[in-house]
C-alpha positions, 0 to 999 in steps of 0.5 A: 857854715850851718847859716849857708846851708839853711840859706842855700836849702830855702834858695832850692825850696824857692826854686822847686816851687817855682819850677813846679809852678811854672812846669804845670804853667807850661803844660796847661798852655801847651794845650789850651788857654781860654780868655779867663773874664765872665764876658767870654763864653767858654763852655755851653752845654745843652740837653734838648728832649727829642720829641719837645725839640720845638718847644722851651725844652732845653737845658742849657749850660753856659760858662764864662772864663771868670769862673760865672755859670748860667743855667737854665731850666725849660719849663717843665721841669721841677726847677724852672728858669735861670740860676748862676753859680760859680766856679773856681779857677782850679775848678774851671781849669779840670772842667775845660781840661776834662773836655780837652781831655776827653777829645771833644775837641776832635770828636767827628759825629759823621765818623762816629755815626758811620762807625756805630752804624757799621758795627749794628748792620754786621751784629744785627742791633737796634738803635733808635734815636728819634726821641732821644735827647739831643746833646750839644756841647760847645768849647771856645778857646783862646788857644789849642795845641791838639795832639800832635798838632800845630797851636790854633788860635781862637780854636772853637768847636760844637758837637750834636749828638741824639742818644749819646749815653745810650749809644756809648752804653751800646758801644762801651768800646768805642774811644770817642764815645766814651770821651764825649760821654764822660765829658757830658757826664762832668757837665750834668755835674753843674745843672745838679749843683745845690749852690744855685742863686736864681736870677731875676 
């Protein structure tokens, strides 16, 4: 009989940790799912000082679904040229999910602009964006359910924006925003990192 029950209670023990498994599975998909292999571009960021837009001013961020990171650094800066590091697939997997998260992936500039632009012309603010940085996140996915939505497949999106942290500071309101700069703020989190090995 007690040779039952402790058979019976692994049996359950085994079947809850497939069922939480399978159950944080299921949740992730029935968002998005990206192509996990280090020749798929997944993430690419970039920061680009306004006034040097023409020149090799730009940091970029690239992530590949293997978990690889590329940065380089223009050069002006302290750090010159190309690094790599990596990411883990739990670590990848919150970096996507932040993105997806925060909305990135239905951010609409034009609506924001207008939106922001409203609200300066009716509280007399001041806004100036021509040697702002521009940001441009980019997101490609092997497949995205937006909220409420149907699933695409091959889901991509780019977004472009000058000032953004600024603009958010001026609007702390505004949802889209917010999610856009919290995302950016994840991604500056890897042109930071103290595990960069350069390229050669």
């Amino acid at each position: 009989m007690k040779n039952d029950v402790w058979l019976f209670a692994g049996k359950m023990l085994i079947v809850g940790l497939l069922f939480s498994h399978f159950s944080a599975a299921v949740w992730a998909e029935s968002k998005f799912s990206y192509a996990k292999d280090n020749e798929a571009v997944v993430v690419r960021y970039s920061r680009t000082p306004g006034e040097l837009e023409a020149l090799d001013s730009s940091t970029i961020v690239t992530v590949y679904g293997g978990g690889r990171v590329v940065i380089h650094y223009p050069e002006f800066g302290a750090r010159k040229g190309d690094y790599e590091t990596s990411l883990s697939t739990s670590e990848l997997d919150e970096l996507v999910a932040t993105l997806v998260d925060n909305d990135v992936m239905e951010f609409d500039p034009q609506t924001v602009g207008k939106r922001a632009a409203s609200t300066r012309q009716t509280q007399n603010l001041k806004f100036y964006t021509a040697d702002a940085d521009v940001s441009r996140i980019e997101i490609n996915l092997a497949q995205y359910t937006p909220p409420g939505g149907a699933t695409r497949d091959g889901a991509e999106k780019a977004v472009s924006i000058s000032g953004l942290q600024s603009m958010y500071r001026q609007f702390p309101s505004d949802a889209a925003l917010r999610g856009l700069a919290t995302a950016e703020r994840q991604l500056i989190k890897l042109i930071g990192s103290d595990k960069l090995t350069p390229l050669r």
